[in-house]
SEKOL-809479 format. One record per residue (C-alpha): y, z, x; residue in three letters. Coordinates in steps of 0.25 Angstrom, whole numbers, plus 5000, padded with zeros to 4 digits. Layout:
<recs>
[[Y Z X] "ALA"] ...
</recs>
This chain:
<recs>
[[4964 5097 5064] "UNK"] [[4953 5097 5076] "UNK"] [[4945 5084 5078] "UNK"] [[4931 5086 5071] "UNK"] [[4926 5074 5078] "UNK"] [[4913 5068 5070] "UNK"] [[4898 5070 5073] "UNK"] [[4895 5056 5073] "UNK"] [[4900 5048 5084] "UNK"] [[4899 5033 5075] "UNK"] [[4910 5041 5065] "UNK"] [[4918 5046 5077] "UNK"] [[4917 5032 5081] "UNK"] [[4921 5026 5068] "UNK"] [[4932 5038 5067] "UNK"] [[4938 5034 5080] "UNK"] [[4940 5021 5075] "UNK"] [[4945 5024 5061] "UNK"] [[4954 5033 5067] "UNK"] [[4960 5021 5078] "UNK"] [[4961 5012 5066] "UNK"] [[4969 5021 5059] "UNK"] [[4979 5025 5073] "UNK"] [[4982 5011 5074] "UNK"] [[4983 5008 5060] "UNK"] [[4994 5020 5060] "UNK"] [[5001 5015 5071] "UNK"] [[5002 5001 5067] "UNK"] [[5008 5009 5053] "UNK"] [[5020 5012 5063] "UNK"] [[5023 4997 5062] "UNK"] [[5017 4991 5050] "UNK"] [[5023 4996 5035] "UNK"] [[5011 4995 5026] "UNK"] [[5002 5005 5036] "UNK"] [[5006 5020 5036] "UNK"] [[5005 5026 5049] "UNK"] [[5004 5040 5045] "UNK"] [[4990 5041 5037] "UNK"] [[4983 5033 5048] "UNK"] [[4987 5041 5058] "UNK"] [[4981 5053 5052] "UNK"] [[4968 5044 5049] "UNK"] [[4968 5042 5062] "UNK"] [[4969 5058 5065] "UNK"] [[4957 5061 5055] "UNK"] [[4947 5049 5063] "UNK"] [[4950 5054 5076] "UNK"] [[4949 5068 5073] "UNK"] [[4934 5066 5070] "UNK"] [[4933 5055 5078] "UNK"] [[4940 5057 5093] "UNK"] [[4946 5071 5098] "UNK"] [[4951 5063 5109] "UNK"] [[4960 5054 5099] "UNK"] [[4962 5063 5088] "UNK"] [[4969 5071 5098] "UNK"] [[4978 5061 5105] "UNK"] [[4981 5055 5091] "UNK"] [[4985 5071 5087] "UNK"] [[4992 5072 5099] "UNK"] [[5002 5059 5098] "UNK"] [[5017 5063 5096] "UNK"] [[5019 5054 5084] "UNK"] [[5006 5055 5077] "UNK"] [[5000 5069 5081] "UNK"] [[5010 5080 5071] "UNK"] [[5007 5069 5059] "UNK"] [[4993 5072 5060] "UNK"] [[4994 5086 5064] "UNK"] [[5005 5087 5051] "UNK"] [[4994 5081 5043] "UNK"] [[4981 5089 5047] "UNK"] [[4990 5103 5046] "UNK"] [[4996 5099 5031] "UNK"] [[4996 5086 5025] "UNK"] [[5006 5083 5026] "UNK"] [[5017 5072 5034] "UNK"] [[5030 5077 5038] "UNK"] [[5041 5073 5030] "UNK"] [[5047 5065 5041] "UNK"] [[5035 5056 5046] "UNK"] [[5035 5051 5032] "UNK"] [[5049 5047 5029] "UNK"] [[5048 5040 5042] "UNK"] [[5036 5032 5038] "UNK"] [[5040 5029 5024] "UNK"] [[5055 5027 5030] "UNK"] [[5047 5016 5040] "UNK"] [[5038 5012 5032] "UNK"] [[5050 5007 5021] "UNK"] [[5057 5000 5032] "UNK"] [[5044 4991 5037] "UNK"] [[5040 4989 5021] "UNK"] [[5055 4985 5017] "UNK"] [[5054 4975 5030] "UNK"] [[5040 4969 5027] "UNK"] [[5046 4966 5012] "UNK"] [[5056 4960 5018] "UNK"] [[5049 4952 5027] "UNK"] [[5039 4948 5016] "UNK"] [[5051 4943 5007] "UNK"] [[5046 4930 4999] "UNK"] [[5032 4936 4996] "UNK"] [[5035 4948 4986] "UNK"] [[5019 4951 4984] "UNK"] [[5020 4957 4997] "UNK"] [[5031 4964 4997] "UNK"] [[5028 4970 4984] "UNK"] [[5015 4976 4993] "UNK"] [[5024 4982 5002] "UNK"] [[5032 4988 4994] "UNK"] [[5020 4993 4987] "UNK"] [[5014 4998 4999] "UNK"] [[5026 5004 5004] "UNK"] [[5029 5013 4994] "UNK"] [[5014 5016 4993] "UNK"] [[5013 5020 5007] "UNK"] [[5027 5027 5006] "UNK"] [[5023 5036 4993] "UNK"] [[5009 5041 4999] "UNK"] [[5014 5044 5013] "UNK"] [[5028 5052 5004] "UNK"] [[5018 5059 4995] "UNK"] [[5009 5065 5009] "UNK"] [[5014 5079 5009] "UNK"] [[5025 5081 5020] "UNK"] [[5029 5096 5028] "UNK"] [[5041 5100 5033] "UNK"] [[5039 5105 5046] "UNK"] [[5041 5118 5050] "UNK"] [[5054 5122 5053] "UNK"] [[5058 5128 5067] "UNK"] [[5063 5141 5070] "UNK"] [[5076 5140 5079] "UNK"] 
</recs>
């Protein structure tokens, strides 16, 4: 997808700083359970792409981030292994923060609530293989 940056400087402003929001958001995702890092990372793509060439293309560019968004613009889809990894980490850091919120069962009812919410939508987001290499 090529950047269609936005007529309107004030929406490109706004954009830009959605679209920062939603980066940091997704990094802190890395470390925190109850935030996805994957759909704020591509939020993050959409706002920058009309907001900021510049940082649409560094974030394209990042090793970590950059084929994620590239697999989702092309097809929909997230590969296969980015979500077992995140539901796999996600599972670990919610099965922690219940244990770590043992004596208030309110709570770690939420979690496990939001755990297997987050876990179900990201599992039903379509997933393709990657092409095979010839040898």
């Amino acid at each position: 997808m090529e950047p269609k940056l936005h007529r309107s400087p004030t929406v490109r402003v706004l954009l830009w700083i959605a679209g920062t929001l939603a980066l940091l958001l997704g990094i802190a995702g890395i470390f925190l359970p109850v935030l996805p890092t994957t759909p704020f990372i591509l939020l993050a793509a959409a706002c920058y792409a009309r907001a900021s060439e510049r940082f649409y293309r560094k974030l394209i560019a990042h090793p970590s981030f950059g084929p994620l968004i590239v697999e989702w613009q092309r097809y929909h889809s997230i590969p296969r292994r980015v979500k077992r990894v995140a539901v796999t980490a996600m599972s670990l850091s919610i099965c922690v923060s219940i244990w770590l919120v043992s004596g208030k069962p309110w709570l770690q009812a939420l979690l496990v609530v939001i755990g297997v919410s987050v876990g179900t939508w990201l599992w039903r987001i379509p997933s393709r293989e990657p092409p095979v290499e010839d040898a």
